[in-house]
C-alpha positions as CSV (number, residue, x, y, z in Angstrom):
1,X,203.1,-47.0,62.7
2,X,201.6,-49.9,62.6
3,X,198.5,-50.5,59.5
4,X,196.0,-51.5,62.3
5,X,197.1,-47.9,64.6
6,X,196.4,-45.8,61.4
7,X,193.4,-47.8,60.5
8,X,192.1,-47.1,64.3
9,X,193.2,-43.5,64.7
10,X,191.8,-42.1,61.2
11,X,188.4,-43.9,61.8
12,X,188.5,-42.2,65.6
13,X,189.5,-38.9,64.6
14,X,186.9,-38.5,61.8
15,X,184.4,-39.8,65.1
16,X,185.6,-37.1,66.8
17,X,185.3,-34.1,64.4
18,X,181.8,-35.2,64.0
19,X,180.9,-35.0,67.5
20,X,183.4,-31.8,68.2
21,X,183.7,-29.8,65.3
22,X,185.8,-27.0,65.7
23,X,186.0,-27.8,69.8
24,X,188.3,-31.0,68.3
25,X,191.6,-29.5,68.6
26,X,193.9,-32.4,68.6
27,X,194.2,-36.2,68.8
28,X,197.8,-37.6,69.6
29,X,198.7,-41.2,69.8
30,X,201.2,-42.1,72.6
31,X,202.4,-45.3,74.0
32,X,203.8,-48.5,72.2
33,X,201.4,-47.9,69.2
34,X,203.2,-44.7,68.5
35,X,206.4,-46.7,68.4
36,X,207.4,-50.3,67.1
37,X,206.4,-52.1,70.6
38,X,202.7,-52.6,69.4
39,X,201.1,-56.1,69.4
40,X,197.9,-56.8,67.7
41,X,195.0,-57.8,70.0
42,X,197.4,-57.5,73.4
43,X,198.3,-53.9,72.8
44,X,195.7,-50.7,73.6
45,X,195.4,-48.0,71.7
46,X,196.4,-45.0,74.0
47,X,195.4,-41.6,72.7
48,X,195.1,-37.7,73.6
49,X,192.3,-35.9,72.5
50,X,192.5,-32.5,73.6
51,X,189.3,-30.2,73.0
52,X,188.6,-26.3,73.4
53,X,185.5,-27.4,75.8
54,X,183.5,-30.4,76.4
55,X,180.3,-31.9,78.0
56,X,178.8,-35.1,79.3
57,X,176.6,-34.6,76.4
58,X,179.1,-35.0,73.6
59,X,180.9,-38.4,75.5
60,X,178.1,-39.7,75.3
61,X,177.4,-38.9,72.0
62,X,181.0,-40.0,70.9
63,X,180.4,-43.2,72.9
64,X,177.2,-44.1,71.5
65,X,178.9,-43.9,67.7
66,X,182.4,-45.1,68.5
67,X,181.3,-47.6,70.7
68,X,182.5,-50.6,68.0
69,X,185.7,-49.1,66.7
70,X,186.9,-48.4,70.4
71,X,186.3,-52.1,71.3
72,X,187.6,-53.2,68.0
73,X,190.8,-51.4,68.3
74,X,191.1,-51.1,72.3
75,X,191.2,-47.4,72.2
76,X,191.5,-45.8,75.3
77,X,191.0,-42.3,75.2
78,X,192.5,-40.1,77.7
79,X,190.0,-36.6,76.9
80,X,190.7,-33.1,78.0
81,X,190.7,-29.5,77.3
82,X,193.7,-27.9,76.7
83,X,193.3,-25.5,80.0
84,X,192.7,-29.2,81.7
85,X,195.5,-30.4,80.5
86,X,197.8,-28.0,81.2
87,X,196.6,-27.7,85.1
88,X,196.7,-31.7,85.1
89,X,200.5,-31.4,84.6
90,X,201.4,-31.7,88.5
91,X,199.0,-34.5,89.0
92,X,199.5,-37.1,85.9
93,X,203.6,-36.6,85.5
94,X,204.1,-39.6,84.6
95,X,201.2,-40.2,82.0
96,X,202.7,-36.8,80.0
97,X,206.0,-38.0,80.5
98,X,205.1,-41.0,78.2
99,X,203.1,-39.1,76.1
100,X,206.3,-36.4,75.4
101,X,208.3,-39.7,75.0
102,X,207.0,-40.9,71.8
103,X,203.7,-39.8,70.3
104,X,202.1,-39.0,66.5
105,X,200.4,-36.0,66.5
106,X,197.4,-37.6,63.9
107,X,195.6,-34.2,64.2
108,X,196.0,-30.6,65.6
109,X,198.6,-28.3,65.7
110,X,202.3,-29.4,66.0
111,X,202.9,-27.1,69.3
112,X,200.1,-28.1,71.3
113,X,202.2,-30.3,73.4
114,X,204.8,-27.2,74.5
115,X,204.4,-28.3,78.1
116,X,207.0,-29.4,80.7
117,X,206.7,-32.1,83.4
118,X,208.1,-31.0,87.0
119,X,210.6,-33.7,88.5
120,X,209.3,-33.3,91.8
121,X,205.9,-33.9,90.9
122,X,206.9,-37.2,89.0
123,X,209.2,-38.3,91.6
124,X,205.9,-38.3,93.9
125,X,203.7,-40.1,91.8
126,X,206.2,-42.7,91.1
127,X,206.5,-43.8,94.8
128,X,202.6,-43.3,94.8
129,X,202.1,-45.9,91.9
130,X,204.9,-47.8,93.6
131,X,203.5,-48.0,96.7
132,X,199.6,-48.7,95.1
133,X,201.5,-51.9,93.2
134,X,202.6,-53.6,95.6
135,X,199.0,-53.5,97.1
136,X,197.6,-54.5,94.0
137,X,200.1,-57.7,94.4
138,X,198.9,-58.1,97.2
139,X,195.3,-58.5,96.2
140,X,196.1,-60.1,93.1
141,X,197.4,-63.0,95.4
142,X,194.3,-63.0,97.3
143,X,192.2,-63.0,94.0
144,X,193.5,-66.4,92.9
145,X,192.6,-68.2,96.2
146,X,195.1,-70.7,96.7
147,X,195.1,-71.6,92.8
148,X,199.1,-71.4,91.2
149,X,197.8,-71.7,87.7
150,X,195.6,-68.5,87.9
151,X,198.0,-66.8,89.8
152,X,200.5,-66.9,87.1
153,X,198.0,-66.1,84.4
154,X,197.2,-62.9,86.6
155,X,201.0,-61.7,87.5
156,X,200.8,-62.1,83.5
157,X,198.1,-60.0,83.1
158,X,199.5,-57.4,85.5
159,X,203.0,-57.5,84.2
160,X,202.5,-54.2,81.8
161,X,201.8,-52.0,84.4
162,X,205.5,-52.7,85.5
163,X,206.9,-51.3,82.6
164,X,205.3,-48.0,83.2
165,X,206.6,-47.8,86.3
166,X,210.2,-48.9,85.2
167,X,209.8,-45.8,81.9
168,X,209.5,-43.1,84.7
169,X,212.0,-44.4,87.3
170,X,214.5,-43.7,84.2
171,X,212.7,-40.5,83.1
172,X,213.7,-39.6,87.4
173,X,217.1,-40.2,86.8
174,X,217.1,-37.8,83.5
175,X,217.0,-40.7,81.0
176,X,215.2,-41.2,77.9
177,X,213.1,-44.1,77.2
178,X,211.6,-43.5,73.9
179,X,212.0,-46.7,71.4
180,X,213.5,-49.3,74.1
181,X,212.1,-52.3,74.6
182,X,210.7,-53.8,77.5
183,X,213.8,-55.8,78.3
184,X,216.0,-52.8,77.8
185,X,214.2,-51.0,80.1
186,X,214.5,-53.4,82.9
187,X,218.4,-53.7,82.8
188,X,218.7,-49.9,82.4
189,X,216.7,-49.3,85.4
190,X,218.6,-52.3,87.0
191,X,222.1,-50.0,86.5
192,X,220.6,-46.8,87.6
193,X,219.4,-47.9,90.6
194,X,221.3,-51.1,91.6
195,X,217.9,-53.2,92.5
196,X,217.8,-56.6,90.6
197,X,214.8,-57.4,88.4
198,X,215.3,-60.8,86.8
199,X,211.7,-61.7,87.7
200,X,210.7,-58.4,85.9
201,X,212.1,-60.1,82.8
202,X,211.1,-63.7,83.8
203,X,207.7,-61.7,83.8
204,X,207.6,-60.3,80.8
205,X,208.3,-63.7,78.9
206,X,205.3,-64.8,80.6
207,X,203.1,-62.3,79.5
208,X,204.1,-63.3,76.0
209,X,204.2,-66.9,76.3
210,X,207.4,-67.9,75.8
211,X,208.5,-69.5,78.7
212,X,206.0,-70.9,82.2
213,X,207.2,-70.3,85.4
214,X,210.4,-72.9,86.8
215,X,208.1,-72.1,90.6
216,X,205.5,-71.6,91.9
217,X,203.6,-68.8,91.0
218,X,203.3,-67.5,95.0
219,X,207.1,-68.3,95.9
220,X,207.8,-65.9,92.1
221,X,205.2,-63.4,93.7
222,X,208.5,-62.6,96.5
223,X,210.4,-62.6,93.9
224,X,208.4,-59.4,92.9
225,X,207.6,-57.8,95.7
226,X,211.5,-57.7,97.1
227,X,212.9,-55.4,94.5
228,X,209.5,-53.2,94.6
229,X,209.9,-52.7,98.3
230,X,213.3,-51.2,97.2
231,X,212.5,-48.9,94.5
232,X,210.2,-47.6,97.6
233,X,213.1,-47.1,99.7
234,X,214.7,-45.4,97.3
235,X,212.5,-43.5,95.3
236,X,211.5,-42.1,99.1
237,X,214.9,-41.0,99.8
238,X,215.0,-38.4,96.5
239,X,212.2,-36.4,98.2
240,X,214.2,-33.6,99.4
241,X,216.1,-33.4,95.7
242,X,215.8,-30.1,93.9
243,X,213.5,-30.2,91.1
């Protein structure tokens, strides 16, 4: 783990037992700051907390006192009870898929994550998401009004939310993802599903500066677009698998 994650997740977690006392019953780091994928100041901090009950009173308490270490560390809390959570299974399969993947529990009890994703509901939210993305493509064109330099910076910006989408399209085929790379993942999904995704990877060095687009940033937007249009196709035709 990186210093800065345990700095972050200590400091929240103490936040949280003095808002929750014995209603905290767990915090759980998941994401690429439980694993080695973390970058400093371009990375969140996503985390579980999981309570025995809760109130608008007490996020707002926990707001008011964590307010600087969340924006410090960009922690993003994702907050529940543990009877929420465990009826939330059918409708955020992919975000416990990723959470199952690779994750620290930092406090609770070592069990409370003995819960199991259905397939069907994941394959239905990864078309969902897939479907929503190319949409918000769509508008991210729009957004930059004609201008090729802040069009690349927002494809960029966006490019993460890909790699979520690419984890659980491997998770669908029965694959685990915890500990690849971003790169890794992109060719693996490449061979499962037989869709190209250079531009996924073109992407990605973008997002971390290494290399600028060789086009323009609208004709590299097709380039994105194609192969999500045929995950769609795809991902559509599994619907009447068996769980």
């Amino acid at each position: 783990m990186h210093e800065k994650v345990n700095t972050a997740v200590k400091e929240f977690s103490a936040f949280l037992k003095e808002v929750y006392a014995e209603d905290f019953l767990a915090l759980v780091l998941y994401g690429s700051a439980a694993g080695n994928a973390y970058r400093p100041a371009l990375s969140d901090i996503n985390v579980l907390v999981i309570l025995k009950k809760n109130c608008a009173g007490n996020v707002f308490k926990l707001g008011k006192t964590a307010k600087a270490l969340l924006r410090k560390y960009r922690i993003s809390p994702f907050m529940m009870t543990h009877e929420e959570m465990v009826s939330a299974l059918d409708v955020f399969p992919l975000e416990f898929c990723d959470i199952l993947d690779m994750h620290t529990i930092v406090h609770g009890d070592k069990d409370i994550l003995d819960i199991k994703v259905n397939r069907v509901n994941l394959r239905h939210e990864i078309e969902e998401k897939l479907r929503g993305t190319v949409n918000d493509i769509h508008n991210i064109i729009l957004a930059a009004q004609g201008n090729e330099k802040l069009l690349s910076k927002y494809l960029a910006n966006w490019s993460g939310m890909g790699c979520i989408l690419f984890r659980g399209l491997l998770r669908l085929k029965g694959k685990s993802v915890g500990g690849l790379d971003t790169k890794t993942i992109i060719g693996e999904v490449e061979k499962e599903y037989g869709v190209k995704l250079q531009s996924f990877s073109i992407l990605n060095d973008l997002r971390h500066n290494k290399k600028p687009l060789t086009i323009s940033a609208s004709s590299f937007a097709d380039t994105i677009l194609e192969p999500l249009n045929s995950l769609i196709q795809i991902v559509d035709a599994m619907d009447g698998e068996k769980a």
